[in-house]
C-alpha positions as CSV (number, residue, x, y, z in Angstrom):
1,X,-2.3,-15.3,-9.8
2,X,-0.7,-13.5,-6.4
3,X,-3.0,-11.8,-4.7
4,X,-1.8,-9.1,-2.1
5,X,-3.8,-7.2,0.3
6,X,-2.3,-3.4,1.4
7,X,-3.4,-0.9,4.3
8,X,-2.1,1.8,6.1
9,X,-2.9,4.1,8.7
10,X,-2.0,7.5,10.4
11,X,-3.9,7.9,13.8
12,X,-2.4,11.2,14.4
13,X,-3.5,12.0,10.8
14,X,-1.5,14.1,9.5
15,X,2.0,14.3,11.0
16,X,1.7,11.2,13.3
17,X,3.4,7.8,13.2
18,X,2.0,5.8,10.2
19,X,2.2,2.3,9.6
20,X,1.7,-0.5,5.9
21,X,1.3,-3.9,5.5
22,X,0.8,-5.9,3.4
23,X,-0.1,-9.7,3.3
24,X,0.1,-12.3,0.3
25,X,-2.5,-15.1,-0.1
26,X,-0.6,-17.8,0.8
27,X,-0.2,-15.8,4.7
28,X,3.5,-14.4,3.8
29,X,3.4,-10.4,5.3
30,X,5.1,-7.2,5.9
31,X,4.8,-4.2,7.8
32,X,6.8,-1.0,8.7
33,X,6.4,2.5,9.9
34,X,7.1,5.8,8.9
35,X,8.3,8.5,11.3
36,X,5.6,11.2,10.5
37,X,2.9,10.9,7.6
38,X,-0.7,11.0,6.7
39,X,-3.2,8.2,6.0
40,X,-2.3,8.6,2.1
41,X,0.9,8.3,2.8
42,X,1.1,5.3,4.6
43,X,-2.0,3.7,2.1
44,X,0.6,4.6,-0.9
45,X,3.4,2.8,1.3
46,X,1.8,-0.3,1.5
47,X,1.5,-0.5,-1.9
48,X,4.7,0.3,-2.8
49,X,6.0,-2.2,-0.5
50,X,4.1,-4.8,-1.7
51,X,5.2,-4.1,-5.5
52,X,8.9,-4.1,-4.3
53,X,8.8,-7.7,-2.4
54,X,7.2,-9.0,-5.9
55,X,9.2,-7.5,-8.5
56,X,9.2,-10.8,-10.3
57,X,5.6,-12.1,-9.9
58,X,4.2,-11.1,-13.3
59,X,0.4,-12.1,-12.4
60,X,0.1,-9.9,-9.1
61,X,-3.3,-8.2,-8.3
62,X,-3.2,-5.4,-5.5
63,X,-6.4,-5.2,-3.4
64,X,-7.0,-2.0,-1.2
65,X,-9.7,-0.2,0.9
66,X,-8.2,3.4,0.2
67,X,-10.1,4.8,-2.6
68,X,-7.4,7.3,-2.7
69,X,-4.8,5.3,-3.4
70,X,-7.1,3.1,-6.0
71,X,-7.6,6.2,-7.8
72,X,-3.6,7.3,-7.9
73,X,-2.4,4.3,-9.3
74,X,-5.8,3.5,-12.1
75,X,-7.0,6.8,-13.2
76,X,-5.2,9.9,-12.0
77,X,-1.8,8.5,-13.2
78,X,-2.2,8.8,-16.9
79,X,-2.6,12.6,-16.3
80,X,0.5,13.1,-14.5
């Protein structure tokens, strides 16, 4: 199993510069940032980042502090 930690954050929340990482068990990480966002925003980033650099890993588990974006992609989903 891959294991991937996410986070973002928007100090100017909202509208400020935000920034996502992520970083992979083994120590392999990315970050960016996004012009203007909102703590969601850049949470939400980091996670799609992360699925994006591991398209191919079939055994990946996301791990995040942002019960917000937790909640988008295990329960709130299946109503949209």
């Amino acid at each position: 199993m891959t294991v991937v930690a996410t986070d973002g954050s928007c100090l100017q929340n909202p509208g400020g510069r935000s920034a996502w990482a992520w970083v992979r068990d083994d120590g392999v990480k990315a970050a960016g940032f996004i012009p203007a966002g909102t703590n969601q925003i850049a949470e939400l980033a980091a996670i799609l980042e992360a699925l994006k650099a591991h398209r191919d890993v079939t055994d990946l588990t996301i791990e995040s502090d942002s019960q917000y974006a937790i909640s988008c992609t295990t329960e709130w989903i299946h109503g949209w």
